[in-house]
PDB file with one MODEL, atoms N, CA, C and O in Angstrom:
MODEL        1
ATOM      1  N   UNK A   1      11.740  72.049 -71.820  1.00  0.00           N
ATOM      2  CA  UNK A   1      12.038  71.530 -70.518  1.00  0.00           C
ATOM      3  C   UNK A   1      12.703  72.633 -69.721  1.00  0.00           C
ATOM      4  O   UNK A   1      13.416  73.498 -70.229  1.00  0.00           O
ATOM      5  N   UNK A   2      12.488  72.560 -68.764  1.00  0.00           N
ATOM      6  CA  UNK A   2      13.044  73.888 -67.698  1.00  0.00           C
ATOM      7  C   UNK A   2      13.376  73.021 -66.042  1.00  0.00           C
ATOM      8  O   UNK A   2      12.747  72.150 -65.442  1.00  0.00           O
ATOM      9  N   UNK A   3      14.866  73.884 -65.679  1.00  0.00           N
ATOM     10  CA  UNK A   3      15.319  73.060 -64.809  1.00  0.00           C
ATOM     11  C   UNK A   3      15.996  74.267 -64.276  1.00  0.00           C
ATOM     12  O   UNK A   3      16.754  75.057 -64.839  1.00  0.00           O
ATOM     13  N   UNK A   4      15.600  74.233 -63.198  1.00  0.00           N
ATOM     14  CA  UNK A   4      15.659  75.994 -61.660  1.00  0.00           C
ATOM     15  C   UNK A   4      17.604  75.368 -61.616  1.00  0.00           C
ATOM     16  O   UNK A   4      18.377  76.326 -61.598  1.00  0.00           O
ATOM     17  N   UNK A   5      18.213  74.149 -61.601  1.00  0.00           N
ATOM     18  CA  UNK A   5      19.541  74.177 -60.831  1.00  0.00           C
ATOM     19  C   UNK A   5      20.048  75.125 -61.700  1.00  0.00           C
ATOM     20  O   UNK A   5      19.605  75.654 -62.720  1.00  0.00           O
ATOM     21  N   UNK A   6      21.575  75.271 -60.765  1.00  0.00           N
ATOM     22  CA  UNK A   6      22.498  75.688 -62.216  1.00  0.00           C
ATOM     23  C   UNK A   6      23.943  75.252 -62.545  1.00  0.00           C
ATOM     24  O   UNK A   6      24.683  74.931 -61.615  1.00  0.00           O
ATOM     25  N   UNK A   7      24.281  75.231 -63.526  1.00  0.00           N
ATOM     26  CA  UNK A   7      24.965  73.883 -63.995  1.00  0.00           C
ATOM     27  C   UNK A   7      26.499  74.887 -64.604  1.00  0.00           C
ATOM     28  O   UNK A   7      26.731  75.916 -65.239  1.00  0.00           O
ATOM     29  N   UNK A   8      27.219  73.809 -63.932  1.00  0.00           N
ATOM     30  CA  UNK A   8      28.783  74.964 -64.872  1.00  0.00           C
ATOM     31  C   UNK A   8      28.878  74.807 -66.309  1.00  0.00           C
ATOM     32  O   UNK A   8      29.847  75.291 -66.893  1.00  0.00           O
ATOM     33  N   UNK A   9      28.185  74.329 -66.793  1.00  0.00           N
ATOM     34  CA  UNK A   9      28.330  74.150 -68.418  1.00  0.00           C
ATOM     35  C   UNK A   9      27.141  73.460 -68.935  1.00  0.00           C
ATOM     36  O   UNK A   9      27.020  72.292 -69.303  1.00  0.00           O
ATOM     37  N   UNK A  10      26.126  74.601 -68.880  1.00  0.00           N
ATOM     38  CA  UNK A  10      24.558  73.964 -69.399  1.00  0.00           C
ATOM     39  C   UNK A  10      24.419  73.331 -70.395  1.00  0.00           C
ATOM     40  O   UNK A  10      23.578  72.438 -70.296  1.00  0.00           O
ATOM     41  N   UNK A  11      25.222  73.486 -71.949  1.00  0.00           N
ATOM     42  CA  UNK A  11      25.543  72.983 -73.236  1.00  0.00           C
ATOM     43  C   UNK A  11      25.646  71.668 -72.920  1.00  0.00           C
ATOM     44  O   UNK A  11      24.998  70.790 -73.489  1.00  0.00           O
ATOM     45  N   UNK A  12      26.629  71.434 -71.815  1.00  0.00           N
ATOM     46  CA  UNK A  12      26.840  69.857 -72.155  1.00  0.00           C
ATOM     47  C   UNK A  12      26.667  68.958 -70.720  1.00  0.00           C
ATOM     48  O   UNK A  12      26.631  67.728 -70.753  1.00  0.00           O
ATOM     49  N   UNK A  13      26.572  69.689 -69.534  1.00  0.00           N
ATOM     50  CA  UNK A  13      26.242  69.138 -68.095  1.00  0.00           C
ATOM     51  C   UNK A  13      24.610  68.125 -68.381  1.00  0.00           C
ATOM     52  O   UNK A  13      24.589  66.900 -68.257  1.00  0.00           O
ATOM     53  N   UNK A  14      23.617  68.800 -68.691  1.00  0.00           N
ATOM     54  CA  UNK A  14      22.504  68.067 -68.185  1.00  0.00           C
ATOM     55  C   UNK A  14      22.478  67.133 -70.114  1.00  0.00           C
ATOM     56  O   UNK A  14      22.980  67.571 -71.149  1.00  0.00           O
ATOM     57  N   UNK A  15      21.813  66.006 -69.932  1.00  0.00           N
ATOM     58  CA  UNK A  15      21.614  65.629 -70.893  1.00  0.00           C
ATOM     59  C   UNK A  15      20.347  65.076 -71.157  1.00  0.00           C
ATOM     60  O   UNK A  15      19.782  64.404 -70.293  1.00  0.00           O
ATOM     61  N   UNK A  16      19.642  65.368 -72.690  1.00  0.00           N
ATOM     62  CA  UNK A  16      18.688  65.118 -72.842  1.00  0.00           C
ATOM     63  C   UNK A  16      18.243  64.466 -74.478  1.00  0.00           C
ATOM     64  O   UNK A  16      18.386  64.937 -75.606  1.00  0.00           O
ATOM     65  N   UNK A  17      17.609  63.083 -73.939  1.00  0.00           N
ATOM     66  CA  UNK A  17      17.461  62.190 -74.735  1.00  0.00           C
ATOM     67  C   UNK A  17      16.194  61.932 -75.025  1.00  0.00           C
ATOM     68  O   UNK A  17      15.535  61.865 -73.987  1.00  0.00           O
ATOM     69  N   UNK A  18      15.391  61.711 -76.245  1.00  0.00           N
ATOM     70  CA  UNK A  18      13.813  61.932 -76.959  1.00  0.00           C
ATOM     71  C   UNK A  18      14.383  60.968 -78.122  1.00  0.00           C
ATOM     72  O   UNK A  18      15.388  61.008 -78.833  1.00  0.00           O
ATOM     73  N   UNK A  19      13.066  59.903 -77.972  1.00  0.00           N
ATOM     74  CA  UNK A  19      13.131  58.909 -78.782  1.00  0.00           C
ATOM     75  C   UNK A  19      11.609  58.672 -79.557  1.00  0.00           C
ATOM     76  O   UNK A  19      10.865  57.953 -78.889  1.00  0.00           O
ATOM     77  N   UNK A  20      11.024  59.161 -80.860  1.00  0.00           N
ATOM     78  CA  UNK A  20      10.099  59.529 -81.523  1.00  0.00           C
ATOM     79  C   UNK A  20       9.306  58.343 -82.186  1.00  0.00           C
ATOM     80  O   UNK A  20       9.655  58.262 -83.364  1.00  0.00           O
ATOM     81  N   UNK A  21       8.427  57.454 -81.880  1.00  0.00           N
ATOM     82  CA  UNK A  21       8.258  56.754 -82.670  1.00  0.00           C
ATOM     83  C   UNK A  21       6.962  56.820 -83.821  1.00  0.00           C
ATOM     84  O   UNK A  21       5.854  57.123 -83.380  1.00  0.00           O
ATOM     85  N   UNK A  22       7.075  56.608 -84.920  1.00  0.00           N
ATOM     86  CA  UNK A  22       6.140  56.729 -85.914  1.00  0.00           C
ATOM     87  C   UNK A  22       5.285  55.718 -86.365  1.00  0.00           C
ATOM     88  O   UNK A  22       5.575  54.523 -86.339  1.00  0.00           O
ATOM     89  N   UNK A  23       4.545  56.047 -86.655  1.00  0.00           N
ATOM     90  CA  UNK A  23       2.821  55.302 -86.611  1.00  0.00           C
ATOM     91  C   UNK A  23       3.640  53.566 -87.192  1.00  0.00           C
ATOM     92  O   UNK A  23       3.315  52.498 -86.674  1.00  0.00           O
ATOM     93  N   UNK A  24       4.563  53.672 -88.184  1.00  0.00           N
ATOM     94  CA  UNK A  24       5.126  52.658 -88.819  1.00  0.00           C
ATOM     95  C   UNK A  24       5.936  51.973 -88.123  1.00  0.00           C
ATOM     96  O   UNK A  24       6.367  50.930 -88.615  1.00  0.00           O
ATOM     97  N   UNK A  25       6.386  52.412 -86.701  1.00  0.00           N
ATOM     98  CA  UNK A  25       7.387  51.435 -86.076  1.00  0.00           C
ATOM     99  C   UNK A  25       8.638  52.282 -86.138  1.00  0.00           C
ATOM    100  O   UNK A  25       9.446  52.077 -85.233  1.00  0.00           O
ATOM    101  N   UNK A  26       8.954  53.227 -87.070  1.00  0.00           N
ATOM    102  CA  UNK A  26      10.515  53.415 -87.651  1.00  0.00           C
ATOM    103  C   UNK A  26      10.525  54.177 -86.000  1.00  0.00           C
ATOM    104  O   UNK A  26       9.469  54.475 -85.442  1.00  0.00           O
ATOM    105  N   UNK A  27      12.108  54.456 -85.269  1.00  0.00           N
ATOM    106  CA  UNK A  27      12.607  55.381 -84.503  1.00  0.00           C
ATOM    107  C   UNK A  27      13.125  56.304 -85.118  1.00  0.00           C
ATOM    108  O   UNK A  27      13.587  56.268 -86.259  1.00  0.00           O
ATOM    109  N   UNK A  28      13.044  57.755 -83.921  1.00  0.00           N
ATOM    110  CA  UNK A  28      13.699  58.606 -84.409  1.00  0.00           C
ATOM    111  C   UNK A  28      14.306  58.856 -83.332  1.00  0.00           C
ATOM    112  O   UNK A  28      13.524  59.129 -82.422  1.00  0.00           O
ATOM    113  N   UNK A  29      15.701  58.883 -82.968  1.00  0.00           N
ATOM    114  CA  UNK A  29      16.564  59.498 -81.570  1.00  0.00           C
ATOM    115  C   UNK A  29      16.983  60.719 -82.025  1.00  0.00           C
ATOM    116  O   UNK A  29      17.277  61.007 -83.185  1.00  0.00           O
ATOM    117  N   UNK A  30      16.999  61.503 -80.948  1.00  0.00           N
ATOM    118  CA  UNK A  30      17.583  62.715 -81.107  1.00  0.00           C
ATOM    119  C   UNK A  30      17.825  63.408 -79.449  1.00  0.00           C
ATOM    120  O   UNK A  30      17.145  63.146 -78.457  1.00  0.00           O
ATOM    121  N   UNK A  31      19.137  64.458 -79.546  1.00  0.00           N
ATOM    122  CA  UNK A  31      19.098  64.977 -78.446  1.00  0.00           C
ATOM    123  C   UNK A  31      18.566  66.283 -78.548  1.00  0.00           C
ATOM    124  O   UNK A  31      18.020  66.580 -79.611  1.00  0.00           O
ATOM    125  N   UNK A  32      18.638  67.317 -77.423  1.00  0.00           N
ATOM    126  CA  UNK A  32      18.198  68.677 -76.637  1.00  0.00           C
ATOM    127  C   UNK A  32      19.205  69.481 -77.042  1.00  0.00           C
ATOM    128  O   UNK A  32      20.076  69.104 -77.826  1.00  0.00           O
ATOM    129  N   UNK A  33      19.155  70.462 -76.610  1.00  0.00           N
ATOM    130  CA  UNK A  33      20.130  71.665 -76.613  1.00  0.00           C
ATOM    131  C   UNK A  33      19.292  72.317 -75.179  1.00  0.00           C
ATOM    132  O   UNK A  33      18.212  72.214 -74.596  1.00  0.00           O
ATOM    133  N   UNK A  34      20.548  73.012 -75.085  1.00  0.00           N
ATOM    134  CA  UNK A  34      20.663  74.589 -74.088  1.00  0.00           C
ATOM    135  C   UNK A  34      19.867  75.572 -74.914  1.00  0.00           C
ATOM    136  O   UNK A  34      20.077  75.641 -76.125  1.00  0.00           O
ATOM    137  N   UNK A  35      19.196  76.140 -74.476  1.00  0.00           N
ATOM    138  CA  UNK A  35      18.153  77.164 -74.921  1.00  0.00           C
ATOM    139  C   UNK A  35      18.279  78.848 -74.434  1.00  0.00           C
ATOM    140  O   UNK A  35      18.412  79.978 -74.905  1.00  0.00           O
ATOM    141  N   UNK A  36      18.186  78.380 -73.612  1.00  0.00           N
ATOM    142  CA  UNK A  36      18.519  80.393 -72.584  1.00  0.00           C
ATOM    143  C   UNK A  36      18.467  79.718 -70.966  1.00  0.00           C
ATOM    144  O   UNK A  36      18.415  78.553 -70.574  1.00  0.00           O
ATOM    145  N   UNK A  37      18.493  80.554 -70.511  1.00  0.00           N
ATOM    146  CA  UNK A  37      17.935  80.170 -68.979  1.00  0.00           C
ATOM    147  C   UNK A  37      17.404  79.708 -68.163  1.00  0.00           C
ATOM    148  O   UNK A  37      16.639  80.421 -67.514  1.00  0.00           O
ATOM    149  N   UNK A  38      17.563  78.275 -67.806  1.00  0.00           N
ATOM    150  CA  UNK A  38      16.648  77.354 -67.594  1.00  0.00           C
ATOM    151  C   UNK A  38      15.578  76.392 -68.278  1.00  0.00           C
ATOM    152  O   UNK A  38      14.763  75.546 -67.911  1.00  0.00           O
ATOM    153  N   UNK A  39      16.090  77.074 -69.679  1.00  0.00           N
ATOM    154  CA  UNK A  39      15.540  76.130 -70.469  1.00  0.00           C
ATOM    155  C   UNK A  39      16.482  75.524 -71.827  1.00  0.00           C
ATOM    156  O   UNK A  39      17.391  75.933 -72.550  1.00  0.00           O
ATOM    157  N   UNK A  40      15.663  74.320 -71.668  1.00  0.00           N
ATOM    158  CA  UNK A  40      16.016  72.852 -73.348  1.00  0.00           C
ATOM    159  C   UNK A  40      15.217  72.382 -73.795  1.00  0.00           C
ATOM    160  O   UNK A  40      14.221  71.905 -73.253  1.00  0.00           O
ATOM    161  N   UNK A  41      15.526  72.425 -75.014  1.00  0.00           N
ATOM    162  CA  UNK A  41      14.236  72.409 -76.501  1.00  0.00           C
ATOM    163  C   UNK A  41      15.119  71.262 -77.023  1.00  0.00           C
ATOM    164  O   UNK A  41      16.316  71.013 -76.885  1.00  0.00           O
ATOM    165  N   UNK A  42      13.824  70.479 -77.855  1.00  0.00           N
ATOM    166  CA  UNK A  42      14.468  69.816 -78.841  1.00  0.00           C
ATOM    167  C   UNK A  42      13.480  70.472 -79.818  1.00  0.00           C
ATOM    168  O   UNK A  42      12.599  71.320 -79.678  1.00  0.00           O
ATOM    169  N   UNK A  43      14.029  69.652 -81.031  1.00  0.00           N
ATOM    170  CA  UNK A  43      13.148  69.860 -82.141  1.00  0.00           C
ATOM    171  C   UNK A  43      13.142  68.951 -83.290  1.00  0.00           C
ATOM    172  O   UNK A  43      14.181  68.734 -83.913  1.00  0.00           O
ATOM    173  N   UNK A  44      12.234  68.510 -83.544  1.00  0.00           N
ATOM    174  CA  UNK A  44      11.427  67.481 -84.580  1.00  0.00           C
ATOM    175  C   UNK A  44      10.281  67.471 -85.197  1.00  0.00           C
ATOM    176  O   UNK A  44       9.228  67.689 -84.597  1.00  0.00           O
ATOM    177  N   UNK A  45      10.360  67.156 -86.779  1.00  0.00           N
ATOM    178  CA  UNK A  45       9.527  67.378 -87.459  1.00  0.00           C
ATOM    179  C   UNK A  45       9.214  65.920 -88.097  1.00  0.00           C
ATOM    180  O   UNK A  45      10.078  65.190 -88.582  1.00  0.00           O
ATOM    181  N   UNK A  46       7.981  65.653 -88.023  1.00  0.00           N
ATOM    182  CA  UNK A  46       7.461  64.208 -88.111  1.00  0.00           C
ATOM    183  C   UNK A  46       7.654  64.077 -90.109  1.00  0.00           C
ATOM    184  O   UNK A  46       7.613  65.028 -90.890  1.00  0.00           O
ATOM    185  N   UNK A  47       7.827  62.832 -90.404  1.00  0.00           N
ATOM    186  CA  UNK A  47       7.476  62.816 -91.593  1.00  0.00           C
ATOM    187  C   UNK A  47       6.657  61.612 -91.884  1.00  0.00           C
ATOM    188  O   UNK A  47       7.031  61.110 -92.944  1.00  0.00           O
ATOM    189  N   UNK A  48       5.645  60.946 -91.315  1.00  0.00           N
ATOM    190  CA  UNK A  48       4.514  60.485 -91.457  1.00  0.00           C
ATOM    191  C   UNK A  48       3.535  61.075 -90.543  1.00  0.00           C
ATOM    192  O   UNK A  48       3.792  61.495 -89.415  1.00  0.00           O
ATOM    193  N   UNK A  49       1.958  61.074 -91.335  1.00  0.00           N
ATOM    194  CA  UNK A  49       0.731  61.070 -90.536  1.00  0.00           C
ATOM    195  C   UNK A  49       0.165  60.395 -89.925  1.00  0.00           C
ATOM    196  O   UNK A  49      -0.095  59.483 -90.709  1.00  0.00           O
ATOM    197  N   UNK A  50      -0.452  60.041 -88.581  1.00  0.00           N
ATOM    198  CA  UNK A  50      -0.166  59.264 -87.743  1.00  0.00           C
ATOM    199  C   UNK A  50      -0.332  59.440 -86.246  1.00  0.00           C
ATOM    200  O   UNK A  50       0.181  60.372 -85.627  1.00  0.00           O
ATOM    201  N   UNK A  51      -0.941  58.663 -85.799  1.00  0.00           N
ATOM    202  CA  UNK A  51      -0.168  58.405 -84.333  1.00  0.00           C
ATOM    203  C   UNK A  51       1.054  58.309 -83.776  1.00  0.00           C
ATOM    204  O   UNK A  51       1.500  57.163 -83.721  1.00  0.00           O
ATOM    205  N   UNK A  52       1.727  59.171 -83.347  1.00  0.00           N
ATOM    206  CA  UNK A  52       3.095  59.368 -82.567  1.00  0.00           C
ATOM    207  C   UNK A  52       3.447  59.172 -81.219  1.00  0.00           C
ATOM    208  O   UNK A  52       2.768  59.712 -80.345  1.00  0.00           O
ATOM    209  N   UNK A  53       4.379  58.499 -80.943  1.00  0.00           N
ATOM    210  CA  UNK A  53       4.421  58.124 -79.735  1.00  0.00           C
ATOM    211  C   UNK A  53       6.228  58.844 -78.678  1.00  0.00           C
ATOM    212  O   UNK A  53       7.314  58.698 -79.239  1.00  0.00           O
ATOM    213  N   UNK A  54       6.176  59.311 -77.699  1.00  0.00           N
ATOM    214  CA  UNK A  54       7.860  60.044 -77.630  1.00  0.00           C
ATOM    215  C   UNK A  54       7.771  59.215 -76.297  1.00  0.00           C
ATOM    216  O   UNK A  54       6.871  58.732 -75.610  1.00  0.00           O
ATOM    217  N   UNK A  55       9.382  59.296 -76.260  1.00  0.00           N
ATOM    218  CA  UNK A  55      10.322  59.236 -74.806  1.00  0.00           C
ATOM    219  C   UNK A  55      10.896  60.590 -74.540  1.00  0.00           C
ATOM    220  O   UNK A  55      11.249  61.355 -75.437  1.00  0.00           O
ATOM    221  N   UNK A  56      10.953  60.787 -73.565  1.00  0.00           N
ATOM    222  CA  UNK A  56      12.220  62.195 -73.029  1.00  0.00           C
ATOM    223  C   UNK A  56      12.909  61.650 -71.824  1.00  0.00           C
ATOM    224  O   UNK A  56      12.349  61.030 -70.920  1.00  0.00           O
ATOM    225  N   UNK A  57      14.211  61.951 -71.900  1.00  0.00           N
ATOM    226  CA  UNK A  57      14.645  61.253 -70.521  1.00  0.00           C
ATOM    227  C   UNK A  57      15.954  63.048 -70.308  1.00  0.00           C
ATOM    228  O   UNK A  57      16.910  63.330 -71.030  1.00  0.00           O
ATOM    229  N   UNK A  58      15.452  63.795 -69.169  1.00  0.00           N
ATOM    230  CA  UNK A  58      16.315  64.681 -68.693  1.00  0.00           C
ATOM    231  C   UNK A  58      17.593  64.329 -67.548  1.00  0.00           C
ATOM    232  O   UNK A  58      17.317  64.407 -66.350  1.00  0.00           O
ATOM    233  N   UNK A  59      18.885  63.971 -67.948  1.00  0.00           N
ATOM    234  CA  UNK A  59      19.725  63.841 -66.742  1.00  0.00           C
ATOM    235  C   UNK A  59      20.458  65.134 -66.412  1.00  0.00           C
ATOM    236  O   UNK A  59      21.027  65.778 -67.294  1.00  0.00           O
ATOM    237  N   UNK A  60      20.443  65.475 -65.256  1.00  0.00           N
ATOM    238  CA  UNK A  60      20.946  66.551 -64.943  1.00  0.00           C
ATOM    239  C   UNK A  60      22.186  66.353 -63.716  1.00  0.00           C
ATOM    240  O   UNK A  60      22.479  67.274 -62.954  1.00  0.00           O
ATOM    241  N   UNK A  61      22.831  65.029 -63.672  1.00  0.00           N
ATOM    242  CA  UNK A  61      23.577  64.936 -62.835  1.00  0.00           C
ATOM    243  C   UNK A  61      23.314  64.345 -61.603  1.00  0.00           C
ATOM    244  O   UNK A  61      24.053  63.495 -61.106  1.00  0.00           O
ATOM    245  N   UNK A  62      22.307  64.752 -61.096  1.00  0.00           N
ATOM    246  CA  UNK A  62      21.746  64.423 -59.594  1.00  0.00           C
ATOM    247  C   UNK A  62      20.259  63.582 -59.458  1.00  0.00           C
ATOM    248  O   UNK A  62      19.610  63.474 -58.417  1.00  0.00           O
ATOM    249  N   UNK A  63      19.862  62.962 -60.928  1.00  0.00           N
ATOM    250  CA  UNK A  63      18.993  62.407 -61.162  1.00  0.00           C
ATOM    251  C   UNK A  63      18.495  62.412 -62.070  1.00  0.00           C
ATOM    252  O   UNK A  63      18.675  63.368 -62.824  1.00  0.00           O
ATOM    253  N   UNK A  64      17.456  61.139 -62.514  1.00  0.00           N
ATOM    254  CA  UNK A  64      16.606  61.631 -64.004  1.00  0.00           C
ATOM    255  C   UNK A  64      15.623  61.733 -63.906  1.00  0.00           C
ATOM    256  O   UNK A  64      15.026  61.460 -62.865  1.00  0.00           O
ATOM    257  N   UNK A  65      14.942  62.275 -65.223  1.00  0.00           N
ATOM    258  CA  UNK A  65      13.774  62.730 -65.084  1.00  0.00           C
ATOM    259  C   UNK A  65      12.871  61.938 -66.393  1.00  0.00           C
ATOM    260  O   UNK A  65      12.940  62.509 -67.481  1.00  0.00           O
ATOM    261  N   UNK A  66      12.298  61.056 -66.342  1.00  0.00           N
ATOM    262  CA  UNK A  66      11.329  60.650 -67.492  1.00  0.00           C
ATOM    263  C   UNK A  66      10.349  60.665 -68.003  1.00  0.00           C
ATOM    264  O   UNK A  66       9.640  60.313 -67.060  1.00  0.00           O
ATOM    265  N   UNK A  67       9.728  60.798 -68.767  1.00  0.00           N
ATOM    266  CA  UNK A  67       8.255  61.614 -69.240  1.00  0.00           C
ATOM    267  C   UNK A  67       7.846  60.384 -70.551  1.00  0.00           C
ATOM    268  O   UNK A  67       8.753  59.656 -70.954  1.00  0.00           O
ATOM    269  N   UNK A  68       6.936  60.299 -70.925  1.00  0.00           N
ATOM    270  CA  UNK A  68       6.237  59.554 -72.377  1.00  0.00           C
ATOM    271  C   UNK A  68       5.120  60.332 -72.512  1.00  0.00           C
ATOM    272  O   UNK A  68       4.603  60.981 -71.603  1.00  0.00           O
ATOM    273  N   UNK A  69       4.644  60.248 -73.963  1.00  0.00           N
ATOM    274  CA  UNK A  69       3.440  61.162 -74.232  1.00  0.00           C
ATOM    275  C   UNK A  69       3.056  60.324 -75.931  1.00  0.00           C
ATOM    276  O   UNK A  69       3.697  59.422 -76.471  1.00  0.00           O
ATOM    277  N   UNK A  70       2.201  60.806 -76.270  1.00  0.00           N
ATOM    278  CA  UNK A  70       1.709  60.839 -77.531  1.00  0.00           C
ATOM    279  C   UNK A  70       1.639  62.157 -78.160  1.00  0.00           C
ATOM    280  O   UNK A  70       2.002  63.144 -77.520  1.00  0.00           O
ATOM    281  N   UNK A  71       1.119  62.282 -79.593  1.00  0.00           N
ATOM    282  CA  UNK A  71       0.672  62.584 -80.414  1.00  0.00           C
ATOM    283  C   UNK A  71       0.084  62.560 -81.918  1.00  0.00           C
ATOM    284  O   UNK A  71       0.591  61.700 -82.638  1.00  0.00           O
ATOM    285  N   UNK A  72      -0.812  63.295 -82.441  1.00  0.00           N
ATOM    286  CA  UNK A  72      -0.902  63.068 -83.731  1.00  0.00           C
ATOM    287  C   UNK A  72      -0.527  63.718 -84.972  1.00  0.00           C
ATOM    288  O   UNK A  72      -0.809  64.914 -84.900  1.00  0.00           O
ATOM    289  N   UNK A  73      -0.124  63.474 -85.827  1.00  0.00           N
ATOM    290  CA  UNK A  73       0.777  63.930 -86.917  1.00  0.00           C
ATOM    291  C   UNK A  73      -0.582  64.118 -88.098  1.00  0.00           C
ATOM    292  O   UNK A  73      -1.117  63.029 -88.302  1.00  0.00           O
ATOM    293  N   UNK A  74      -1.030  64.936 -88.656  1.00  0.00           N
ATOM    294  CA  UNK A  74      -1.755  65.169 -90.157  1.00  0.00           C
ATOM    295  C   UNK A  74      -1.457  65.913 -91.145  1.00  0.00           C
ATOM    296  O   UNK A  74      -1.141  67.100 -91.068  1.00  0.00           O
ATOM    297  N   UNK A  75      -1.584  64.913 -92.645  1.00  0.00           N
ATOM    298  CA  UNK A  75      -0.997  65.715 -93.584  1.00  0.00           C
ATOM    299  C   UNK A  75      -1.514  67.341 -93.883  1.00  0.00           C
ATOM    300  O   UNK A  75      -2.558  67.933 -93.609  1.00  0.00           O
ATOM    301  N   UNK A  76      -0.715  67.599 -94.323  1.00  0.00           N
ATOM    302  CA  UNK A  76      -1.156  69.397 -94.573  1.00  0.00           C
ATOM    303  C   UNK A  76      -0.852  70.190 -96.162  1.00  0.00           C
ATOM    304  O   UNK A  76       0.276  69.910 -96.568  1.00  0.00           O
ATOM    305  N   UNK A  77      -1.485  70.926 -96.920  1.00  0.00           N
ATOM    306  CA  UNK A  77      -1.363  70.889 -97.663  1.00  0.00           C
ATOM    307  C   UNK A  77      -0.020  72.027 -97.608  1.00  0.00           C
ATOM    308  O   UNK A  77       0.530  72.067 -98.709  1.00  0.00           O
ATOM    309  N   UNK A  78       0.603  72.921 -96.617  1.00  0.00           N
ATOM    310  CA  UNK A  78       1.920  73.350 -96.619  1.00  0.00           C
ATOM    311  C   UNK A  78       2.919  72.967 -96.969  1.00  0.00           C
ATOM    312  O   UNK A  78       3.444  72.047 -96.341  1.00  0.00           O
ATOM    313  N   UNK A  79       3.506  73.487 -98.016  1.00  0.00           N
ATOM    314  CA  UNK A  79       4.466  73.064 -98.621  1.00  0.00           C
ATOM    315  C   UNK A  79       5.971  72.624 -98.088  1.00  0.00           C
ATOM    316  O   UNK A  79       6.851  72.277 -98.876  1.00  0.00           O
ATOM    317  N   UNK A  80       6.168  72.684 -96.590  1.00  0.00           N
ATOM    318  CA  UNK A  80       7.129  72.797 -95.569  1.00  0.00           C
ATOM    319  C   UNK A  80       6.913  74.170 -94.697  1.00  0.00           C
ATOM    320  O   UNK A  80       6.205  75.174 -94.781  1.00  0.00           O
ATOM    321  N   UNK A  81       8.173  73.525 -93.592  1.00  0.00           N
ATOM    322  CA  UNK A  81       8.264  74.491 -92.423  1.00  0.00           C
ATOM    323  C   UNK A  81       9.556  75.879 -92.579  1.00  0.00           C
ATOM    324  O   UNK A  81       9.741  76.778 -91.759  1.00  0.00           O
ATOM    325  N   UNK A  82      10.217  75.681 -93.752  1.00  0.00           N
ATOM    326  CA  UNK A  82      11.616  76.606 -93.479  1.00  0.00           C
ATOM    327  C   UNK A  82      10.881  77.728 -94.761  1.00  0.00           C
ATOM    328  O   UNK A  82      10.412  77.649 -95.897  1.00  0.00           O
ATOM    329  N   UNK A  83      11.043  78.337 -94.134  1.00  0.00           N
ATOM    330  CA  UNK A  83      10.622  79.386 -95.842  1.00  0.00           C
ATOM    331  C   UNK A  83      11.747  80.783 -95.932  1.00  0.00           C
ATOM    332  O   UNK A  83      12.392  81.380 -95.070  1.00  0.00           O
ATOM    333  N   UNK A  84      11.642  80.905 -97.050  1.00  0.00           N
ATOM    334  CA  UNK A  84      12.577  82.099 -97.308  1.00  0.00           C
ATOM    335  C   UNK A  84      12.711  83.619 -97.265  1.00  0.00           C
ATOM    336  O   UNK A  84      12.376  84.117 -98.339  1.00  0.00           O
ATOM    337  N   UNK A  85      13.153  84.622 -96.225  1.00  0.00           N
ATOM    338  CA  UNK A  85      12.104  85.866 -95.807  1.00  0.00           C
ATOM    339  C   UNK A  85      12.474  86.739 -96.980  1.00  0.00           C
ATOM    340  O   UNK A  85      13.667  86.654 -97.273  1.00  0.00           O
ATOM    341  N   UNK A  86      11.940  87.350 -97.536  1.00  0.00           N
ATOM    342  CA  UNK A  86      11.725  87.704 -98.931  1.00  0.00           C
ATOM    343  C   UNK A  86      12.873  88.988 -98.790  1.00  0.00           C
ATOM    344  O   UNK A  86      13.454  89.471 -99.761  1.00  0.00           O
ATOM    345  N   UNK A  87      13.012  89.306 -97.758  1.00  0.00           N
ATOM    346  CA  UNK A  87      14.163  90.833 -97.585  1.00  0.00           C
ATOM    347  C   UNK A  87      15.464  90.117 -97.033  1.00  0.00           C
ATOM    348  O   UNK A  87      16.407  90.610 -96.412  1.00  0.00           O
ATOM    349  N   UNK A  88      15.270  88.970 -97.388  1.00  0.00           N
ATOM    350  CA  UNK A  88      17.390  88.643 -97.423  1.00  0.00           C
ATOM    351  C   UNK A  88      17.108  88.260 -98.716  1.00  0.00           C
ATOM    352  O   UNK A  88      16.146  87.866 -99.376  1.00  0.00           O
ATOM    353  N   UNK A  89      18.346  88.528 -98.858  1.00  0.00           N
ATOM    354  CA  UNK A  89      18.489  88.699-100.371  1.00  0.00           C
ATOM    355  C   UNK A  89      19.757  88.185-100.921  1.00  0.00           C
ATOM    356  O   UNK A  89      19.985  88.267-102.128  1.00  0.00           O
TER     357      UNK A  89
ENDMDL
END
């Protein structure tokens, strides 16, 4: 998400709320972070395959901003997303 104002305390001024739902019904809430400069990321990693469904709601003080979307989730034979870089040691 990217937002041109600028805010005295980007960390915690604008707030941003994403609500994940999975093919099964279960929720997942989670918030955003401050990213760099004009921008906020969230991040989520599905754990069913599936049809996915999100909320995002951006408040930045002077209004909100709401969005919905889909997606689809498929199993993979990758063993996960975090891996270990072989030169830390």
């Amino acid at each position: 998400m990217t937002n041109t104002e600028t805010f005295a305390n980007p960390w915690e001024d604008p707030v941003i709320d994403a609500v994940f739902t999975a093919p099964s019904g279960v929720t997942n809430a989670l918030g955003g972070f401050y990213f760099g400069t004009n921008t906020w990321k969230l991040r989520f990693a599905p754990r069913e395959a599936g049809s996915w469904t999100r909320t995002l709601s951006f408040n930045d003080g002077s209004g909100v901003f709401n969005t919905d979307g889909s997606f689809t989730c498929s199993n993979s034979r990758n063993i996960g997303f975090l891996r270990r870089n072989p030169t830390n040691v």
